[in-house]
C-alpha positions in Angstrom: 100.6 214.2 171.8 102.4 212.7 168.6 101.3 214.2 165.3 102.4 214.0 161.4 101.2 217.2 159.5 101.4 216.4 155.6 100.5 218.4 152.6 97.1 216.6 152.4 96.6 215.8 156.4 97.0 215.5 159.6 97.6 212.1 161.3 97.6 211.7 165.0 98.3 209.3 167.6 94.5 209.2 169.7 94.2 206.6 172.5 97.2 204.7 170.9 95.7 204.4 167.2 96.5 206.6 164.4 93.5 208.9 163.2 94.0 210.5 160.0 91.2 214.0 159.1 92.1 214.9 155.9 92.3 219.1 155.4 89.0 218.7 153.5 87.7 217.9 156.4 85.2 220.5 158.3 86.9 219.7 161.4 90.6 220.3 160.2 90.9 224.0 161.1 89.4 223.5 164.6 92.2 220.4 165.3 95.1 222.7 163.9 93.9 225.2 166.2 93.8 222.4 169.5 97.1 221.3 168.2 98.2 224.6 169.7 97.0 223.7 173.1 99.4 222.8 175.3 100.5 218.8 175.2 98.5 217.3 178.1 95.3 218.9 176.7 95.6 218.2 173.3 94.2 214.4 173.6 90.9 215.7 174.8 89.8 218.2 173.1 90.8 216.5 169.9 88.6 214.1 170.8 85.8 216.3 171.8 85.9 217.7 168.2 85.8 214.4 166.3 83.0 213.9 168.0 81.4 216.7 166.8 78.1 218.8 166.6 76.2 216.4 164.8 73.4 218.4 162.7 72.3 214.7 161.7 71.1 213.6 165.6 67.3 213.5 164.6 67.8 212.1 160.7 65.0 209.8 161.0 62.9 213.3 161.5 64.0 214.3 158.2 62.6 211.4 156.1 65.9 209.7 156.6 66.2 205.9 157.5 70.3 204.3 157.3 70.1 200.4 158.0 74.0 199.6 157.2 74.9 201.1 153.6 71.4 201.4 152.4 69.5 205.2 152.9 65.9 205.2 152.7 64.6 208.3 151.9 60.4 208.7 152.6 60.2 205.0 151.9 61.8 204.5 149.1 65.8 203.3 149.1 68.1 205.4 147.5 70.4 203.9 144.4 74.1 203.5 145.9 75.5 206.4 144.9 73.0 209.1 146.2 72.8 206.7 149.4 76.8 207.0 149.5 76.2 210.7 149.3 73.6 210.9 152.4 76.5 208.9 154.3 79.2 211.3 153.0 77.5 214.1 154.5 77.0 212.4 157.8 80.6 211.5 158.0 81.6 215.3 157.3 79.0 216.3 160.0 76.9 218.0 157.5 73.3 218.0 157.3 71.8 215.9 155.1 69.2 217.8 154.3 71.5 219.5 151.9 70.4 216.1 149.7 66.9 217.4 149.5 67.0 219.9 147.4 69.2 217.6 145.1 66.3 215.4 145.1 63.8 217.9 144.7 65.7 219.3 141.4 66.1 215.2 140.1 62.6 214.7 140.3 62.1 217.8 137.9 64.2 215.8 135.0 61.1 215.0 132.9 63.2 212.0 131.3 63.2 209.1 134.0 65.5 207.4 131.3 68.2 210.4 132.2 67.4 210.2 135.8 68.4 206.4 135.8 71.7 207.3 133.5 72.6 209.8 136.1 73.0 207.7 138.8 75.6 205.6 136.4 77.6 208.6 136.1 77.3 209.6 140.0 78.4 206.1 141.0 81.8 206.4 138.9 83.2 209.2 141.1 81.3 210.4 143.9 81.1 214.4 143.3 79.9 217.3 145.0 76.7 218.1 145.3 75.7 222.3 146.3 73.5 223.4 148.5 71.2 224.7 146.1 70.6 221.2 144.4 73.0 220.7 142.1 76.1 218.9 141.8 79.9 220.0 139.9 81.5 218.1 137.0 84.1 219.5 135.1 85.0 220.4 131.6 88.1 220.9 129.4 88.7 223.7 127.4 91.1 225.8 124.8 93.4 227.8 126.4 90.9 230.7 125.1 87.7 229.4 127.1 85.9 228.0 124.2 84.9 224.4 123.8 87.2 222.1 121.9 84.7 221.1 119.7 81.6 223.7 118.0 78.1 222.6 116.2 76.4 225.4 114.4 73.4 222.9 114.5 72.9 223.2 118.1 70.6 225.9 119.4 71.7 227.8 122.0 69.8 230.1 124.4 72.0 231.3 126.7 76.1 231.9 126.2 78.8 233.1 124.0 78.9 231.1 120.4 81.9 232.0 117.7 81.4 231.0 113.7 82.5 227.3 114.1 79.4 226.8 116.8 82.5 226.4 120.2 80.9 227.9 123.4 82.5 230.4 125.7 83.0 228.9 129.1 84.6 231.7 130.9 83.6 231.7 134.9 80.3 233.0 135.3 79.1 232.2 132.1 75.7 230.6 131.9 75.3 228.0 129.4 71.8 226.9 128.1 70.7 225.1 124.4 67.3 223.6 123.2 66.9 220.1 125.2 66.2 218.9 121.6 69.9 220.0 120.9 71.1 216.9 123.2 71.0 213.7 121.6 69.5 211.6 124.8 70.6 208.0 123.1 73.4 207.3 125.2 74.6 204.5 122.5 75.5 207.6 120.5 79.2 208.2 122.0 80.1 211.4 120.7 77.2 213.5 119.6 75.3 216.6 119.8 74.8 218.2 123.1 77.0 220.0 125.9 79.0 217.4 127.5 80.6 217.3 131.0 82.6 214.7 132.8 85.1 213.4 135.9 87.8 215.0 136.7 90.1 212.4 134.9 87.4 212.3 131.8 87.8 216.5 131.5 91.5 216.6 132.0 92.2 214.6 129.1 90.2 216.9 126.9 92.2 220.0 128.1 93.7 222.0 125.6 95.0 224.8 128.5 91.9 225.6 130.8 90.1 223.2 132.9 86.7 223.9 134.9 84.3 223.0 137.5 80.4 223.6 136.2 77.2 223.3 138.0 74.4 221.1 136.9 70.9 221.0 137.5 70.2 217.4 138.0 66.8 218.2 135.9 68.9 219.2 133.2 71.2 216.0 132.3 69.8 214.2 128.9 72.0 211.0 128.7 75.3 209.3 129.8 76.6 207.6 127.0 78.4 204.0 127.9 81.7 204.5 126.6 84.6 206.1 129.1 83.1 204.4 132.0 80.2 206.3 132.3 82.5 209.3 133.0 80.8 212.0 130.9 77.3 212.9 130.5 75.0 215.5 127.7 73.3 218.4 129.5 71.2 220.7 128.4 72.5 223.8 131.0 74.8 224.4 133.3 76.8 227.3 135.0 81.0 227.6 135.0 81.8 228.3 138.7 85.3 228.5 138.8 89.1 227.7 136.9 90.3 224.1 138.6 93.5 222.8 138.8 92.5 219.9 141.3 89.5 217.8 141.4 87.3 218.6 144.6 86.9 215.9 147.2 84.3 217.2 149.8 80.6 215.9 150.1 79.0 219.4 149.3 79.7 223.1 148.2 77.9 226.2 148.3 76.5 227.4 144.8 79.6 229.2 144.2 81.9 225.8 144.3 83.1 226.5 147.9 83.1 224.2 150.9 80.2 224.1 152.7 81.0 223.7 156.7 79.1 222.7 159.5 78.4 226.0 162.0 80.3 224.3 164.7 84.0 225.1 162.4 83.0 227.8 160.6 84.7 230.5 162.1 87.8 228.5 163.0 87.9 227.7 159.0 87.4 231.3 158.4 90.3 232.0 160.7 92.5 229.7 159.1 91.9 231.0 155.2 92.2 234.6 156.9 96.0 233.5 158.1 96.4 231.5 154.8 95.9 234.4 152.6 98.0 237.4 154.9 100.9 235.0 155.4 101.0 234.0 151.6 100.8 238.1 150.6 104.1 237.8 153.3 106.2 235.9 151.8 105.0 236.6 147.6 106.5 240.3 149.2 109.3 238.9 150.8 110.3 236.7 147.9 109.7 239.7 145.2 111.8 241.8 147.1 114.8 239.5 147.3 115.0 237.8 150.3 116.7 234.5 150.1 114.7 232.9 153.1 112.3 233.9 156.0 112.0 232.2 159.5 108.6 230.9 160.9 109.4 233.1 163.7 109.6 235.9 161.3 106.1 235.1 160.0 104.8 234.8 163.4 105.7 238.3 164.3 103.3 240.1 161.9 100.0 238.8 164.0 101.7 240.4 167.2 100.7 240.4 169.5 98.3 237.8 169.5 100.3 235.7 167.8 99.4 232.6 165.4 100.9 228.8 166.7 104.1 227.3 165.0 101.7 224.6 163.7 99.0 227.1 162.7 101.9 229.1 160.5 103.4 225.8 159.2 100.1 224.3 158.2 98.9 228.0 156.5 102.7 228.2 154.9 101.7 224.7 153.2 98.6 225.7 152.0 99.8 228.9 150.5 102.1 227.1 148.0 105.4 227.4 149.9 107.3 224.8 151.9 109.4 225.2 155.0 112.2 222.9 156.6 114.3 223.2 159.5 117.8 224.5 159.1 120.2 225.0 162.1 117.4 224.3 164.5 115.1 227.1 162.5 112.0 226.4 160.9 112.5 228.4 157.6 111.0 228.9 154.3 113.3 229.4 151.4 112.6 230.9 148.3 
């Protein structure tokens, strides 16, 4: 079977028709791994995999009702971008039940003025939601952690404050102030509060360090108008990790990681096991010297059950490192 492995993707020729699963996909370690089969079977169990394990089979169980791109939810319909979300998850194969708790958590927002400015800001950029109920934004940062910007009026309960009022954001930090310390006007552009944003909205505040928070949907204030409805006031929220790139998946776990449907999970684990022993490979190989390895090379430290040309080229990609063919070799120079 004909197939195109990219930096972002794999794109495949199924029944004629290219079909593109993007690595963010749950089912993208699993196809790697059936990319290894021998030609004549690759087709079919390709296939068998996009098909899937669908945890979704019995929605209407849940409370869930889909009539084209409108999601009821016990009744009521969903604005569009939580009912984009609900058909995110079903595309990724994950269950949608990961929306309740997301709902439970809104419903606790005792503003429904925020509630309604929320869904402004979700509809910009569809983001992550985590499977404890909250979703990730992102903020910009000195290259010392801290905030760009400090207010000693603002009362804070939980975090690290220095003598200008900036916040330390370091990962794991848990960031809480006085509810009444957020302006909730949202024709007020820049005001009191601790702000969040979009990817694009945090990256242009970045003064060196960029990260992904966690928000309690209960805990947004406002979204002001200006920037598109890209940032938002909070009252709380949680830094999970550093960020270089903006996250594209439907749903994390509380810690900012993908979450993945049972069905690939071990083949995912697989794959970041082989990702992370063949980047410690060549970071040695390249510290000591060498000018070039071979993808055979690599392929000799799993003896003897040895990892797939495709499986090593795919993991080489993802560790950072690139590889080319040079007199018939696949190689990867340093």
């Amino acid at each position: 079977m004909n197939y195109l492995l990219t930096s972002e993707s794999v794109v495949m020729f199924l029944n004629g028709k290219p079909t593109k699963v993007s690595k963010e996909s749950a089912a993208y370690a699993k196809i790697i791994k059936a990319l290894s089969l021998p030609a004549s079977e690759q087709e079919a169990e390709i296939l068998e995999i996009l098909a899937g394990a669908n945890p979704n089979l019995a929605i209407e169980n849940s409370g869930f009702v889909i009539r084209g791109e409108e999601v009821f939810y016990k009744g009521d319909v969903l604005p569009k971008p939580l009912s984009q979300k609900i058909l995110s998850l079903i595309k990724e194969n994950l269950p949608v039940t990961i929306f309740e708790k997301f709902w439970e958590n809104l419903q606790k927002n005792p503003s429904r003025t925020s509630i309604h400015e929320l869904y402004d800001f979700l509809d910009y950029k569809e983001l992550p939601i985590t499977d404890d109920g909250c979703f990730i934004a992102y903020r910009g940062l000195r290259s010392d952690w801290y905030s760009k910007h400090g207010n000693l009026t603002t009362k804070v309960l939980k975090g690290k404050v220095d003598g200008y009022g900036h916040i330390y954001n370091g990962v794991g930090e848990e960031i809480e102030i006085e509810r009444s310390s957020c302006d909730d006007n949202r024709d007020n552009d820049c005001s009191v509060g601790v702000h969040a944003g979009s990817f694009d909205y945090a990256k242009d505040w970045s003064d060196g360090k960029m990260v992904a928070v966690k928000i309690n949907p209960k805990d947004v204030v406002s979204v002001p108008k200006d920037c598109d409805c890209q940032k938002l006031r909070c009252c709380a929220y949680s830094v999970i990790s550093e960020i270089a790139e903006e996250l594209t998946i439907a749903a994390t776990d509380e810690k900012g990681k993908p979450v993945v449907n049972e069905v690939y999970k071990q083949d995912y684990i697989d794959r970041q096991d082989l990702i992370g022993r063949i980047q410690a490979y060549l970071s040695a190989k390249k510290n000591a010297g060498y000018e070039f390895v071979t993808v055979k090379a690599i392929q000799s430290i799993f003896s003897p059950d040895c990892p797939s040309t495709i499986q090593v080229c795919d993991a080489i990609v993802a560790a950072g490192y690139v590889w080319s063919i040079y007199e018939g070799k696949k190689q990867v120079w340093f």
